[in-house]
C-alpha positions, -999 to 999 in steps of 0.1 A, spaced: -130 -261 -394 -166 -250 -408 -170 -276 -429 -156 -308 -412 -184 -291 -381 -210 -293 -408 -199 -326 -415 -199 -338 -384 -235 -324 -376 -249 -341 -411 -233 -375 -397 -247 -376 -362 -282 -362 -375 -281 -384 -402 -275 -413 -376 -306 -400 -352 -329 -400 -379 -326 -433 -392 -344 -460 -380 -352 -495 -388 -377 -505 -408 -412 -517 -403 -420 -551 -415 -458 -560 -410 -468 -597 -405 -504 -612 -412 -514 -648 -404 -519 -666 -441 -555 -675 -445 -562 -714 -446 -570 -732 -478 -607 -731 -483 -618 -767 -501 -643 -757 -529 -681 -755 -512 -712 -759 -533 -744 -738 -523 -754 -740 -485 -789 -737 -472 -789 -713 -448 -828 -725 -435 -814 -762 -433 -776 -760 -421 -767 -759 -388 -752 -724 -376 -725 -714 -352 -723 -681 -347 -685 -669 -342 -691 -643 -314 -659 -630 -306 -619 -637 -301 -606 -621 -272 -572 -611 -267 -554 -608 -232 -541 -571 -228 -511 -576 -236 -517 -590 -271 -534 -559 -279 -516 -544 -293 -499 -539 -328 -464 -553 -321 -453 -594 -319 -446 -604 -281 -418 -620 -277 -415 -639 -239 -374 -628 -235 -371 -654 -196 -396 -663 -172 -413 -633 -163 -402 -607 -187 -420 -602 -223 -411 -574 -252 -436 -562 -274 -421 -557 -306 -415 -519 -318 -408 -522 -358 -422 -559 -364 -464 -548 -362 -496 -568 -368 -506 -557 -408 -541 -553 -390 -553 -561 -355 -541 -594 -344 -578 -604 -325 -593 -591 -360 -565 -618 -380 -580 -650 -352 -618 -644 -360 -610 -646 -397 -587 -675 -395 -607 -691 -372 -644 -685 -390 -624 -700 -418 -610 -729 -407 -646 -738 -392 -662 -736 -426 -640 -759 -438 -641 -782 -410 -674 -781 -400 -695 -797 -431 -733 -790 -429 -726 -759 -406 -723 -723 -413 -702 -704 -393 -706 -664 -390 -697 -633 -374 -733 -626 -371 -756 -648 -356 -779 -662 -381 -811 -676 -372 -836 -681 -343 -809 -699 -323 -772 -704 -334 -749 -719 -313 -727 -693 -302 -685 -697 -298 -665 -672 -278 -628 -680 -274 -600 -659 -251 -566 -661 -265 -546 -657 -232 -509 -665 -251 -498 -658 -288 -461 -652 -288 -429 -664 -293 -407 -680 -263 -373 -674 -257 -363 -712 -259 -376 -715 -298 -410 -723 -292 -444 -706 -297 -473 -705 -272 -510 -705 -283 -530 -707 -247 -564 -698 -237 -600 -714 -240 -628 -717 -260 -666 -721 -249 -697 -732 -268 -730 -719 -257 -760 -745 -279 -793 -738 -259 -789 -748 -224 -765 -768 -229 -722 -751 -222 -690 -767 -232 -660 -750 -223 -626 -764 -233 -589 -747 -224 -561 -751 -254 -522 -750 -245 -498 -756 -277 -461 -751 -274 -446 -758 -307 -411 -755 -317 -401 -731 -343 -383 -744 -376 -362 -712 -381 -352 -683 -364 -367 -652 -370 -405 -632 -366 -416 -648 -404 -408 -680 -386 -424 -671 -354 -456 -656 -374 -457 -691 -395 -457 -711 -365 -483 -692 -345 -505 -694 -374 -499 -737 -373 -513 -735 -336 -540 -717 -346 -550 -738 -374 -544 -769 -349 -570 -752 -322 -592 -747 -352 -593 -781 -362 -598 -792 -323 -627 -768 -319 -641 -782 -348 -637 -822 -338 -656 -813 -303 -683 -794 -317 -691 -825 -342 -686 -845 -309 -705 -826 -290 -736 -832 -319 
């Protein structure tokens, strides 16, 4: 009788104690194209300021939206680092690339950069098999203020958080690439 107890007691302690496993997601970094020297003194610069999150997105776990009102915030699939940390890289990337002639930092450089702030307000996966990048983005160049709202829903190829992460990382890129086209625009 001891020993099926003991048993027992391994089991269910065994079962209390096991939990599933982390997996960590980080957005891929866009392909650079090859760049040649820039001169700081003579290229235009845009001075990344910050990417804000809404609270809810701060935090380490993937959101997913479960119905209309009701969103989970993922226990065991985690942001490999902070996810408003992940957007300023991607995005101070993707604006090198796409900006020629500019030079896009984290720090503003020179007398007077232009100066980008942009407020993620949606990052998640929806319950229908799409993903939701929402916010907006404004663009302070001397006296002069853009200000321009984004709202992608795309559809999801696969099931699944690396599908999820993939696809977030597509809008992203795609809000890049439109932040990029209004600022040469804008010129």
């Amino acid at each position: 009788m001891s020993k099926g107890w003991l048993v027992a007691m391994v089991l269910v302690l065994s079962a209390c104690s096991s939990t599933a496993p982390k997996t960590y997601y980080q957005l891929p970094q866009p392909s650079v194209a090859a760049a040649g020297k820039t001169d700081l003194t003579a290229a235009r610069t845009l001075w990344l300021s910050h990417v804000s999150l809404a609270d809810y997105l701060s935090t380490s776990g993937l959101v997913y939206q479960t119905n209309d009102v009701r969103y989970v915030i993922a226990s065991n699939n985690l942001w490999a680092s902070p996810l408003e940390q992940q957007l300023q890289q991607t995005l101070q990337s993707s604006l090198n690339t796409g900006l020629p002639g500019w030079t896009v930092s984290s720090q503003p450089l020179g007398a007077a950069p232009s100066e980008l702030a942009v407020t993620v307000k949606a990052f998640h996966g929806r319950y229908d098999g799409k993903a939701v990048v929402q916010g907006e983005w404004t663009l302070q160049r001397g006296d002069r203020l853009l200000r321009q709202p984004f709202n992608l829903v795309l559809r999801l190829k696969d099931d699944g958080y690396d599908a999820l992460v993939t696809t977030l990382a597509q809008g992203w890129q795609q809000v890049a690439q439109s932040i990029a086209a209004q600022i040469q625009r804008s010129e």
